[in-house]
DSSP file (Angstrom, degrees, kcal/mol; ACC not computed):
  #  RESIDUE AA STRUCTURE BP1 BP2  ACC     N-H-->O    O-->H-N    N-H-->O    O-->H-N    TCO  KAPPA ALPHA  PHI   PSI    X-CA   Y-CA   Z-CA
    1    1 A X              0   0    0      0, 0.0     2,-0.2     0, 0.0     3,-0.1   0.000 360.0 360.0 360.0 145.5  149.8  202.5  201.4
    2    2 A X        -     0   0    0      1,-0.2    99,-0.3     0, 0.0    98,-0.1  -0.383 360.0 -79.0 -84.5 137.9  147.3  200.7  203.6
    3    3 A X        -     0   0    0     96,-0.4    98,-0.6    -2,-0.2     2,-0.3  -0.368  36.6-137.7 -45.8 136.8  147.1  196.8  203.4
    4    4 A X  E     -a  101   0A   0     96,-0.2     2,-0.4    -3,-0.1    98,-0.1  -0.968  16.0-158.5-119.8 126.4  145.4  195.6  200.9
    5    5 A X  E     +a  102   0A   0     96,-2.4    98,-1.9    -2,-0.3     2,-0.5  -0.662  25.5 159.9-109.1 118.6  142.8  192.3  201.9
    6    6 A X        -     0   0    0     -2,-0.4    98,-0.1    96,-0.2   114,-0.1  -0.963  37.1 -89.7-160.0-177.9  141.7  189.9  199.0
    7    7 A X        -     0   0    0     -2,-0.5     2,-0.6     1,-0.1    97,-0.0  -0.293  22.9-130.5 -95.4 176.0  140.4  186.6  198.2
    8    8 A X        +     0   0    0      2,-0.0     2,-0.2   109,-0.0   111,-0.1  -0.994  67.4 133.9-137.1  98.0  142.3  183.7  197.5
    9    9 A X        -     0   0    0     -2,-0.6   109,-1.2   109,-0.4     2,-0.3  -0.864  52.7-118.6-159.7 134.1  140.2  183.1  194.2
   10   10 A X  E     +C  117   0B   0    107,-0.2   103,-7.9    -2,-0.2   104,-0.4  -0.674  37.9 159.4 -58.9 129.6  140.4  182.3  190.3
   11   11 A X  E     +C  112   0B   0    105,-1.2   105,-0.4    -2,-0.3     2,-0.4  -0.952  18.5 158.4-153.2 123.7  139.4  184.4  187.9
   12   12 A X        -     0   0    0     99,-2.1     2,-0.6    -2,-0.4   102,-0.1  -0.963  46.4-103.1-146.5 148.9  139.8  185.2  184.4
   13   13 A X        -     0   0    0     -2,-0.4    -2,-0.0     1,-0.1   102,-0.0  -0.350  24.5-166.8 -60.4 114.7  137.3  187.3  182.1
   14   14 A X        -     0   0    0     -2,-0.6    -1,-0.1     1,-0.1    98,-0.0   0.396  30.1-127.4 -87.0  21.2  135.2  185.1  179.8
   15   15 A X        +     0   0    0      1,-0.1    -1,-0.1     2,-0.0    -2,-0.1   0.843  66.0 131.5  44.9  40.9  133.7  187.9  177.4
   16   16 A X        -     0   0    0      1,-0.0    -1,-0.1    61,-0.0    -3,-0.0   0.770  61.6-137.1-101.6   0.1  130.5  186.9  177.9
   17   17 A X        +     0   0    0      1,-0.1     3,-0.4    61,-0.0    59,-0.1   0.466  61.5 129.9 104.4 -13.7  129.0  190.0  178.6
   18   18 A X  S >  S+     0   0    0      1,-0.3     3,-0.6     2,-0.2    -1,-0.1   0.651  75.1  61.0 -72.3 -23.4  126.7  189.1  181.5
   19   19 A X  T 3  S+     0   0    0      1,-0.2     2,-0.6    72,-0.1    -1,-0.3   0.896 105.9  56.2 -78.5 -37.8  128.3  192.2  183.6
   20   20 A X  T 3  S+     0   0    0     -3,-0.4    50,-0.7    56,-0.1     2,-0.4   0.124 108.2  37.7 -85.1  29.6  126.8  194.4  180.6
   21   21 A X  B <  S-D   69   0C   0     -3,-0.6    48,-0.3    -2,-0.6     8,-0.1  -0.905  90.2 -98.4-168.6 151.5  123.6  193.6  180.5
   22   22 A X        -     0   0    0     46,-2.7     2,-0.2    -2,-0.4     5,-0.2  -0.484  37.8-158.1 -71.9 163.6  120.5  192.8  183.4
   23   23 A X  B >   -F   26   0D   0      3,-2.6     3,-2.6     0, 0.0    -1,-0.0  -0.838  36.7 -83.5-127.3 167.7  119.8  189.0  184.1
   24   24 A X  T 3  S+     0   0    0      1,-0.3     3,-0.1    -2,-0.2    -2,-0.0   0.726 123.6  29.7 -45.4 -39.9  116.9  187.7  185.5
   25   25 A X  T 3  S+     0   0    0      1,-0.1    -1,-0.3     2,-0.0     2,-0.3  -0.003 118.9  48.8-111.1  25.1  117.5  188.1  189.1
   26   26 A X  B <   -F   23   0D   0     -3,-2.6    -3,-2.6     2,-0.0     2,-0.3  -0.858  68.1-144.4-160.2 142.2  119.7  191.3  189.1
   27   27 A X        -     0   0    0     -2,-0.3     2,-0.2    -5,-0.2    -5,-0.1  -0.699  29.5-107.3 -92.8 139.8  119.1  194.1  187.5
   28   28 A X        +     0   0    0     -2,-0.3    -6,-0.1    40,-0.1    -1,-0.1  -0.479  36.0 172.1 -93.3 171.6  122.1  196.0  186.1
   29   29 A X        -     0   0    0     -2,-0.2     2,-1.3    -8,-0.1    -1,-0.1  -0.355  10.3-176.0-149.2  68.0  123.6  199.2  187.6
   30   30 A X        -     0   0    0     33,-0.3    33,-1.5    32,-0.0    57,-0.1  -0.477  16.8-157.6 -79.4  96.3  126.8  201.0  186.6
   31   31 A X  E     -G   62   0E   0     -2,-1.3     2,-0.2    31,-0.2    31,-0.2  -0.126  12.9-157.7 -53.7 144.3  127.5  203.9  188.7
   32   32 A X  E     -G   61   0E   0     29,-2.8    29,-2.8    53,-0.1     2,-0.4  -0.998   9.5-150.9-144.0 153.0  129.7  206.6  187.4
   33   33 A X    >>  -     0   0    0     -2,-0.2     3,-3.7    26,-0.2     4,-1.0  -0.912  35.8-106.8-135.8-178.3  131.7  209.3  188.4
   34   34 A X  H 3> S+     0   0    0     24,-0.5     4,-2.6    -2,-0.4     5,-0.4   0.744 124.3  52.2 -43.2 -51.7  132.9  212.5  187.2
   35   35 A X  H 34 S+     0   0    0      1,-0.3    -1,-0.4     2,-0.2     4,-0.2   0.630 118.7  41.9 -52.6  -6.7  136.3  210.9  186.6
   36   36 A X  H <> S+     0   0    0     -3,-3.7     4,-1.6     2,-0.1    -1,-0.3   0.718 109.6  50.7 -88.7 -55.5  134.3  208.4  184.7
   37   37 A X  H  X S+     0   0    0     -4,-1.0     4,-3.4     1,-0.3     5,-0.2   0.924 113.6  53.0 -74.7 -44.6  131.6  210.8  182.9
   38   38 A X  H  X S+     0   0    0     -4,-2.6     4,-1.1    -5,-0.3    -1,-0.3   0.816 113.2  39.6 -80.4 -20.2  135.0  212.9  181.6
   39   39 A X  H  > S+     0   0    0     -5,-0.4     4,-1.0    -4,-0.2    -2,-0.2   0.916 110.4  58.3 -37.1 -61.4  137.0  209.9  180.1
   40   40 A X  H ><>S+     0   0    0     -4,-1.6     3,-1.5     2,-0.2     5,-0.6   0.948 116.7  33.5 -74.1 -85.8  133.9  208.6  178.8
   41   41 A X  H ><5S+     0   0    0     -4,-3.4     3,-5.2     1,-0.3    -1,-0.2   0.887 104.3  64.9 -43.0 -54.3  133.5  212.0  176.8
   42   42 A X  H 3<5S+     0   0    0     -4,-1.1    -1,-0.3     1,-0.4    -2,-0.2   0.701  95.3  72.2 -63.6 -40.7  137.0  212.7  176.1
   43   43 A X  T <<5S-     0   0    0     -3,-1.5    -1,-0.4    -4,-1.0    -2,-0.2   0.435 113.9-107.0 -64.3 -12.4  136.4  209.0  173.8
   44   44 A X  T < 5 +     0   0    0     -3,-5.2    -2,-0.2    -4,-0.2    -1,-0.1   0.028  55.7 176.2 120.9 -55.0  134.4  210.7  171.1
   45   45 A X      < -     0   0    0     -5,-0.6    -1,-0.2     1,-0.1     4,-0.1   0.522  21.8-170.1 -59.9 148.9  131.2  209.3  172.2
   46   46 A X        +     0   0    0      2,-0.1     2,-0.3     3,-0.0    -1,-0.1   0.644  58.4  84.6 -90.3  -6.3  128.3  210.6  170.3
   47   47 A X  S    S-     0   0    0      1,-0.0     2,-0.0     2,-0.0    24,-0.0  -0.844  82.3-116.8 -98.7 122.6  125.3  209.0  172.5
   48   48 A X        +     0   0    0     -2,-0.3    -2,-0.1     1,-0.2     3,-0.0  -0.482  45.6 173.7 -76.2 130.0  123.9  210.5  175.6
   49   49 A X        +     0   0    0     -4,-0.1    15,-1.3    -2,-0.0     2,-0.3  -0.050  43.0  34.7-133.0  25.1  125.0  207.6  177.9
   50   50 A X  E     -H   63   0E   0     13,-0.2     2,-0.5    11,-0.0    13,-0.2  -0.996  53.7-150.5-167.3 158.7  124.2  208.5  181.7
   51   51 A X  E     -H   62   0E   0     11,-1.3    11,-3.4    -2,-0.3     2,-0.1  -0.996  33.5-101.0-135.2 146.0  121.7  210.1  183.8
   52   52 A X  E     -H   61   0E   0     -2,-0.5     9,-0.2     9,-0.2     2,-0.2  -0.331  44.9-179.8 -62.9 150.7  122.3  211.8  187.0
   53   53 A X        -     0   0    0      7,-4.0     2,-0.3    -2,-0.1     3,-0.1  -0.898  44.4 -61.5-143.7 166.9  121.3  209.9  190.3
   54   54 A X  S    S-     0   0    0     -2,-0.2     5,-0.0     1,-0.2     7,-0.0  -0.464  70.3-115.0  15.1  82.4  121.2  210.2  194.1
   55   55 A X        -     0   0    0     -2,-0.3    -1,-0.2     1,-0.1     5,-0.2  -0.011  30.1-168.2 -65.9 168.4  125.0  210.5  194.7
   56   56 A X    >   -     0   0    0     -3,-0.1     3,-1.0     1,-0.1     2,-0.6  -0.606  61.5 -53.5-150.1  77.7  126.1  207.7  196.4
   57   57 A X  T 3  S-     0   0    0      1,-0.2    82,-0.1    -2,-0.1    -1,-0.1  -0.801 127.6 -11.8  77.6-125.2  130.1  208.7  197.6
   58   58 A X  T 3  S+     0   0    0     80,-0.6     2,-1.8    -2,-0.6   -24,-0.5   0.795 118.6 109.3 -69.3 -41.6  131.7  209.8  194.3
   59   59 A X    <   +     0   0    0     -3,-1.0   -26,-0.2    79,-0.2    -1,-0.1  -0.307  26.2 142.0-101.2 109.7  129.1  208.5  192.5
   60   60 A X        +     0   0    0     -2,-1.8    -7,-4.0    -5,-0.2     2,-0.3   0.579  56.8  56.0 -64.3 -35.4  126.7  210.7  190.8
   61   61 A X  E     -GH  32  52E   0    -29,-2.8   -29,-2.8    -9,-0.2     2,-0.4  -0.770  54.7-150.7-129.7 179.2  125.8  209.3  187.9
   62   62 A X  E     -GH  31  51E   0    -11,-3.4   -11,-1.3    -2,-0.3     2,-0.5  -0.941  27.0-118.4-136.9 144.9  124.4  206.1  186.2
   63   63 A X  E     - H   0  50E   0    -33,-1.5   -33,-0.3    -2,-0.4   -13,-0.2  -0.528  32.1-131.7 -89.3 140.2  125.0  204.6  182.7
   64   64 A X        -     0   0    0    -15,-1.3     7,-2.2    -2,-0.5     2,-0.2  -0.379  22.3-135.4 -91.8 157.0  121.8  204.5  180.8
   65   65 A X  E     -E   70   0C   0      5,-0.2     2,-0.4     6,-0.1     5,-0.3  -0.530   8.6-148.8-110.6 174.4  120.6  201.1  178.8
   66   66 A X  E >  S-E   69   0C   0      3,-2.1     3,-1.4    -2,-0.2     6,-0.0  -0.877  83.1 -19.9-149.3 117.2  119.4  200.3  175.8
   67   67 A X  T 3  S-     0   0    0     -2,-0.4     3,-0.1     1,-0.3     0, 0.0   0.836 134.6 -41.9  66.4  58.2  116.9  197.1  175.6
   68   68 A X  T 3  S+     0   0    0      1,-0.2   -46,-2.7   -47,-0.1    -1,-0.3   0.639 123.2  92.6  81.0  22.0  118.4  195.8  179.2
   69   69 A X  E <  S-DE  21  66C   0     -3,-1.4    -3,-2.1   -48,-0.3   -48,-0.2  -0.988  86.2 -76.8-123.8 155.8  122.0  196.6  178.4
   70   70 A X  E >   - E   0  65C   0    -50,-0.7     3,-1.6    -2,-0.3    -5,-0.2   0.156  37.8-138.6   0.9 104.5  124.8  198.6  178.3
   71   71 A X  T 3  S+     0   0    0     -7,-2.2    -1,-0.2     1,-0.2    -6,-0.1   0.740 101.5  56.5 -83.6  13.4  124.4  201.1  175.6
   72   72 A X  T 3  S+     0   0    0    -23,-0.1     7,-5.2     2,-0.0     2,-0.6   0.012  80.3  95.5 -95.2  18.0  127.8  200.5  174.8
   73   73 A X  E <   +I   78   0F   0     -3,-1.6     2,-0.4     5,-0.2     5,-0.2  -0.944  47.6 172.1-114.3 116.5  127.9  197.1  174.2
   74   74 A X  E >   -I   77   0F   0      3,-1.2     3,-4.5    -2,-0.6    -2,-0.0  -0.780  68.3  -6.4-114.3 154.2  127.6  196.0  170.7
   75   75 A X  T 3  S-     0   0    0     -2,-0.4     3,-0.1     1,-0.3    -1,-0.1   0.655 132.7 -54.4  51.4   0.0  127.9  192.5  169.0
   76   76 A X  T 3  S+     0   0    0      1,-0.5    -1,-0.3   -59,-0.1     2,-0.2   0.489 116.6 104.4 100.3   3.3  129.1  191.4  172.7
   77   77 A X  E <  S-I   74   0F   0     -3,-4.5    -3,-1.2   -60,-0.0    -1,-0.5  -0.766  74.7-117.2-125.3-157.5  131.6  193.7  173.1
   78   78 A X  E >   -I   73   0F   0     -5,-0.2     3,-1.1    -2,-0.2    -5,-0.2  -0.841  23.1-167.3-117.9 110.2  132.5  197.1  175.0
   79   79 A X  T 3  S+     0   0    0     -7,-5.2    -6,-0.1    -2,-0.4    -1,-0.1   0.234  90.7  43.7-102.7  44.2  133.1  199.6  172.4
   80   80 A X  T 3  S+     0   0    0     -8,-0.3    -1,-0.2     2,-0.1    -7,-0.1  -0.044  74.4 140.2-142.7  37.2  134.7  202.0  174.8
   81   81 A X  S X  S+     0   0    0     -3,-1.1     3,-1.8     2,-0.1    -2,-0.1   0.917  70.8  50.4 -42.7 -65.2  136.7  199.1  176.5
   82   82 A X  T 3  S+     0   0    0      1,-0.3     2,-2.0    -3,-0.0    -1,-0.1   0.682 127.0  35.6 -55.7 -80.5  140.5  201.4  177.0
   83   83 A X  T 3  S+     0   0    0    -44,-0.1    -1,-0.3   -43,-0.1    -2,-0.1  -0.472  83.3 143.4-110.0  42.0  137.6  204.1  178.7
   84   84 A X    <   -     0   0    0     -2,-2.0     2,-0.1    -3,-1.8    -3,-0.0  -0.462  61.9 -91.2 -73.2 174.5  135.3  201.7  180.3
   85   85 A X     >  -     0   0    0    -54,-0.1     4,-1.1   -46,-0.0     5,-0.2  -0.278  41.3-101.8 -96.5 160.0  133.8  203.3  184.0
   86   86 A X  T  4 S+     0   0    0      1,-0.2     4,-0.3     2,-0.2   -54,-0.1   0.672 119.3  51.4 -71.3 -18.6  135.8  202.4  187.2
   87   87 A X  T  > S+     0   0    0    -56,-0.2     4,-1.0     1,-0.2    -1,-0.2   0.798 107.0  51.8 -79.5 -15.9  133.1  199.6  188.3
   88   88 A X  T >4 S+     0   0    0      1,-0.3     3,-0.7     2,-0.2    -2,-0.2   0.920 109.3  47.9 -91.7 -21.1  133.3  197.9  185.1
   89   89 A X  T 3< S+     0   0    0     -4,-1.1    -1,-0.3     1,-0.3    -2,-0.1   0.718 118.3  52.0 -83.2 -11.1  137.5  197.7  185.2
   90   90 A X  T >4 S+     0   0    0     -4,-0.3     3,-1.4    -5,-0.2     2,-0.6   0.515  91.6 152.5-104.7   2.4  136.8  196.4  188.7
   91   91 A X  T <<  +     0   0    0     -4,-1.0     3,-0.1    -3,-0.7   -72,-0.1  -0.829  59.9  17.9-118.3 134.7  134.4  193.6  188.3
   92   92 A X  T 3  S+     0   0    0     -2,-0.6    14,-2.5    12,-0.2    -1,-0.3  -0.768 121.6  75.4-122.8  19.8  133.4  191.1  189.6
   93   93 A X  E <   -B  105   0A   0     -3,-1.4     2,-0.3    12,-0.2    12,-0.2  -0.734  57.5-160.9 -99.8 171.4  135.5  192.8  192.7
   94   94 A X  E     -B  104   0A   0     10,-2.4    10,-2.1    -2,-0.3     2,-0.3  -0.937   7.3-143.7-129.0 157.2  134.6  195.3  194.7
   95   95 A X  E     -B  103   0A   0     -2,-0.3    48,-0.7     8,-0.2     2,-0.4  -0.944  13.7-176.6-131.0 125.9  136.9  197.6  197.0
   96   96 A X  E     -B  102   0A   0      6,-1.9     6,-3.1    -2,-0.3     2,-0.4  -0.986  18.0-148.8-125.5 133.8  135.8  199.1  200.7
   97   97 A X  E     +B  101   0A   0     -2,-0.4     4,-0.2    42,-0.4     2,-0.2  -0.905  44.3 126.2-116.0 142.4  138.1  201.2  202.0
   98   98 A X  S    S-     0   0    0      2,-1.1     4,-0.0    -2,-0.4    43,-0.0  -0.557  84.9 -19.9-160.1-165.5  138.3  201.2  205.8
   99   99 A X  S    S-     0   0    0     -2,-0.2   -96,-0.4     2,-0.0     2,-0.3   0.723 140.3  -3.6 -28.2 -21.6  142.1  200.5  207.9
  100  100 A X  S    S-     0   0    0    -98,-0.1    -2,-1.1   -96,-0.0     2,-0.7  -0.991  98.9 -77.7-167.0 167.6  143.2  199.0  204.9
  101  101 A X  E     -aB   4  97A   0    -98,-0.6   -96,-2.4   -99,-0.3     2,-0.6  -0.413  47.2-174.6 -79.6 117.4  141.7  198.0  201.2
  102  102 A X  E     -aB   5  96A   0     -6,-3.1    -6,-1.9    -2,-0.7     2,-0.4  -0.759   6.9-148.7-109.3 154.1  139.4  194.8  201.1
  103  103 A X  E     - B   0  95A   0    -98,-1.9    -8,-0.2    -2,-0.6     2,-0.2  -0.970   8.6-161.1-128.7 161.7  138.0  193.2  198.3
  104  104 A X  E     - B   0  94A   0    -10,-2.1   -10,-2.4    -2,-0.4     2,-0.6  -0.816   6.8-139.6-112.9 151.6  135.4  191.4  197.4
  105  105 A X  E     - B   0  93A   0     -2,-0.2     2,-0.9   -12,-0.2   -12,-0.2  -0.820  14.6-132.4-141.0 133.0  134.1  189.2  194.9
  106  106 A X    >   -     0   0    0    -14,-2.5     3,-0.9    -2,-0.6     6,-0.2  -0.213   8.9-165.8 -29.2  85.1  131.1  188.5  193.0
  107  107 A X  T 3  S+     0   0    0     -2,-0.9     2,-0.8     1,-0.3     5,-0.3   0.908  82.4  68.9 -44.6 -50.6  130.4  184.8  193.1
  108  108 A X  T 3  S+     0   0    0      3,-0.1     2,-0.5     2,-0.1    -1,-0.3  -0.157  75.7  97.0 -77.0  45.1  127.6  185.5  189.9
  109  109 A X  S X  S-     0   0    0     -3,-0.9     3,-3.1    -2,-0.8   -17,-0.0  -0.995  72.9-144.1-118.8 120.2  130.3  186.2  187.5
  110  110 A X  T 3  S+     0   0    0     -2,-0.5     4,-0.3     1,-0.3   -98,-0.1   0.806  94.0  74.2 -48.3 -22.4  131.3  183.0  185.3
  111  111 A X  T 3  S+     0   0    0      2,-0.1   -99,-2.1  -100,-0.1     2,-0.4   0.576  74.8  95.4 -78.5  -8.9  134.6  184.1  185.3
  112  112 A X  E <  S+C   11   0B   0     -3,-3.1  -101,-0.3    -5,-0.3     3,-0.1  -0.660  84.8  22.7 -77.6 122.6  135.0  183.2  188.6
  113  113 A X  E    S+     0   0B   0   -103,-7.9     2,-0.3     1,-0.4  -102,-0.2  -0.180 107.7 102.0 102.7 -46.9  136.6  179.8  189.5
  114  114 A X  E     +     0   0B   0   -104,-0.4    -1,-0.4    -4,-0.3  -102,-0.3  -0.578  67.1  14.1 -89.1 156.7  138.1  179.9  186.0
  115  115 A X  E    S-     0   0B   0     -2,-0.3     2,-0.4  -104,-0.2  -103,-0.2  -0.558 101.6 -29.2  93.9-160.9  141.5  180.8  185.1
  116  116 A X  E    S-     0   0B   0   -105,-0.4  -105,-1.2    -2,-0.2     3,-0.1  -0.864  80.3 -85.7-101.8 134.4  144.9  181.2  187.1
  117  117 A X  E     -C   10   0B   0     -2,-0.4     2,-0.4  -107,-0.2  -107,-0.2   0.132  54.1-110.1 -19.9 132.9  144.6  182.3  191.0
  118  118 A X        -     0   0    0   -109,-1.2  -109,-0.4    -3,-0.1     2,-0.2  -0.818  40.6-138.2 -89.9 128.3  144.4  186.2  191.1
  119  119 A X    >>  -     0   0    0     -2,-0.4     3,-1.7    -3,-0.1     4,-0.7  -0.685  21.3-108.3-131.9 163.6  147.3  187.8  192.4
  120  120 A X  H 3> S+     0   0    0      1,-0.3     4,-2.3    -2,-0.2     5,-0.3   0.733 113.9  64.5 -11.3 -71.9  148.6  190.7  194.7
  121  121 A X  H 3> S+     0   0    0      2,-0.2     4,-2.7     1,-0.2    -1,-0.3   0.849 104.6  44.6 -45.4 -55.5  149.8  192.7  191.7
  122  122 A X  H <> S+     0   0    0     -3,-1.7     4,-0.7     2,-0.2    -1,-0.2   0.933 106.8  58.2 -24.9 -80.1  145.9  193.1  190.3
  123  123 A X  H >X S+     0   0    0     -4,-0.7     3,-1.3     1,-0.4     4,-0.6   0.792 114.1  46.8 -31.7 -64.3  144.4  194.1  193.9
  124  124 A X  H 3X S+     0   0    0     -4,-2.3     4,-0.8     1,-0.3    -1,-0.4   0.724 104.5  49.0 -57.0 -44.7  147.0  196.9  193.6
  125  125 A X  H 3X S+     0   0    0     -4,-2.7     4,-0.9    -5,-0.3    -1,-0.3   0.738 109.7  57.6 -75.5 -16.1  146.7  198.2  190.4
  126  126 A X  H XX S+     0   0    0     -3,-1.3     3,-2.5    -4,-0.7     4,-1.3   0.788 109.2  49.9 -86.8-109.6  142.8  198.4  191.3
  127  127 A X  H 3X S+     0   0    0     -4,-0.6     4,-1.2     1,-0.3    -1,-0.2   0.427 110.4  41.5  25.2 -64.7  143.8  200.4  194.1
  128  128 A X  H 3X S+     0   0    0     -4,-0.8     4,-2.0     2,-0.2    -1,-0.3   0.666 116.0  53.7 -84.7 -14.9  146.2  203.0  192.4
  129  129 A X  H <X S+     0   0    0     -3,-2.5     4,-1.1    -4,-0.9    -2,-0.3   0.861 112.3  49.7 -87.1 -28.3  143.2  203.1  189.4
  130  130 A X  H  X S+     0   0    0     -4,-1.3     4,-3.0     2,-0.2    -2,-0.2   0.955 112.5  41.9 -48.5 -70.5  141.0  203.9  192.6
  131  131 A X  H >X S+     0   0    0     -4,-1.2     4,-1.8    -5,-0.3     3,-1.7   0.976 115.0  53.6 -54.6 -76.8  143.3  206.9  194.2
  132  132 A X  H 3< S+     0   0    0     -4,-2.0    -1,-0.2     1,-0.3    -2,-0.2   0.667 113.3  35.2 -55.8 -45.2  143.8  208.2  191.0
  133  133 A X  H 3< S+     0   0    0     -4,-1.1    -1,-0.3     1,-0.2    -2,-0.2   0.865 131.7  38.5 -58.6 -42.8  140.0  208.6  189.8
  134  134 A X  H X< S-     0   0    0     -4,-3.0     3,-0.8    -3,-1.7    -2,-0.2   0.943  81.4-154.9 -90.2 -42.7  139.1  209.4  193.6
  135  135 A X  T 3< S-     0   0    0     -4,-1.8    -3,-0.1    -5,-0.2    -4,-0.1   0.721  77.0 -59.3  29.3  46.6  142.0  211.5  194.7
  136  136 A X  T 3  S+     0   0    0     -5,-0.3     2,-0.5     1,-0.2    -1,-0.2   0.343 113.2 116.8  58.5  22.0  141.0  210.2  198.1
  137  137 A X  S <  S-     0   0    0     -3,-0.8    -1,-0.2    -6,-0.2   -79,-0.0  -0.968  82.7  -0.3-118.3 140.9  137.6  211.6  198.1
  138  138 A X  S >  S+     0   0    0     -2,-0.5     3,-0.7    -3,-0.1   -80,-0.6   0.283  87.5 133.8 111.8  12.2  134.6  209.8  198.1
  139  139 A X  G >   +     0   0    0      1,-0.2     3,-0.8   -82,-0.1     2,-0.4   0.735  35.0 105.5 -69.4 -20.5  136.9  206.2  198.2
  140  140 A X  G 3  S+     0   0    0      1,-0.3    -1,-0.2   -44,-0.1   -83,-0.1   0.493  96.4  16.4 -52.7  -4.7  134.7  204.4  201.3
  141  141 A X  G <  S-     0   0    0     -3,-0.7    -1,-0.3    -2,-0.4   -45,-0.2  -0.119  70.1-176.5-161.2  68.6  133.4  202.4  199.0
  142  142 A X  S <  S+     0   0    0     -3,-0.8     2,-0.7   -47,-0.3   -46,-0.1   0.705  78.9  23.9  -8.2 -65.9  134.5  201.7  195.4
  143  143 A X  S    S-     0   0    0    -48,-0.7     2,-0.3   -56,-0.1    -1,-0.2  -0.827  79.7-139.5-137.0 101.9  132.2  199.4  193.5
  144  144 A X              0   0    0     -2,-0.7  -113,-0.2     1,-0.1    -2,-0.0  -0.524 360.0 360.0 -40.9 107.2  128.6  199.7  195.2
  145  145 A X              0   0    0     -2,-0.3    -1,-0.1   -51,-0.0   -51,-0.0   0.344 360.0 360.0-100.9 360.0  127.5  195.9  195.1
């Protein structure tokens, strides 16, 4: 496996929800792709929840909103958390793959700064949840920032 490059950063998720939904100065944008779109079904859901886009690598499609969110966030949470999309199990990093995997991290996520240093062991499981989805196509860039 190629070295994997990552930030020396604290982070824990604070449920607030602010990745599911736009804010004033970013719009949101969850990109999806077929290894996404077939989970995502495979869950039940009854709501047309994506529209096709522009591919962009792997990714083909885009998750549709409902009044500036997520149409799958209710009451402030994810009701398809265990089948959430591969950006949304990755953020606030993001993965470019090049000589080795780097990541990156969203500064505008509260969650950042809070919690215990983020270790190796993540960066790595983001990685094989990468390969698996991708089966090493379309990997040059993971979570489109």
């Amino acid at each position: 496996m190629p070295k994997i490059v990552y930030p020396e950063v604290n982070w824990r998720c604070l449920l607030c929800g602010k990745c599911c939904r736009d804010q004033p100065n970013r719009k949101r944008r969850i990109l999806l792709t077929d290894y996404d779109l077939e989970r995502i079904k495979k869950s039940q859901v009854k709501v047309n929840f994506y529209k096709e886009v522009e591919p962009i690598g792997a990714f083909k499609y885009q998750m549709l909103q409902k009044d500036g969110e997520c149409v799958f966030l209710s009451s402030g949470r994810c009701t398809i958390y265990e089948d959430r999309p591969l950006i949304c199990r990755f953020y606030p990093f993001a993965m470019i793959k090049g000589d080795s995997y780097t990541f990156q991290v969203d500064h505008d996520c509260p969650g950042v700064g809070a919690g215990n240093r983020v270790t190796k062991r993540l960066f790595t499981k983001l990685v094989e949840e990468a390969e698996n989805a991708f089966s090493g196509d379309g990997m040059a860039r993971v979570f489109p920032m």
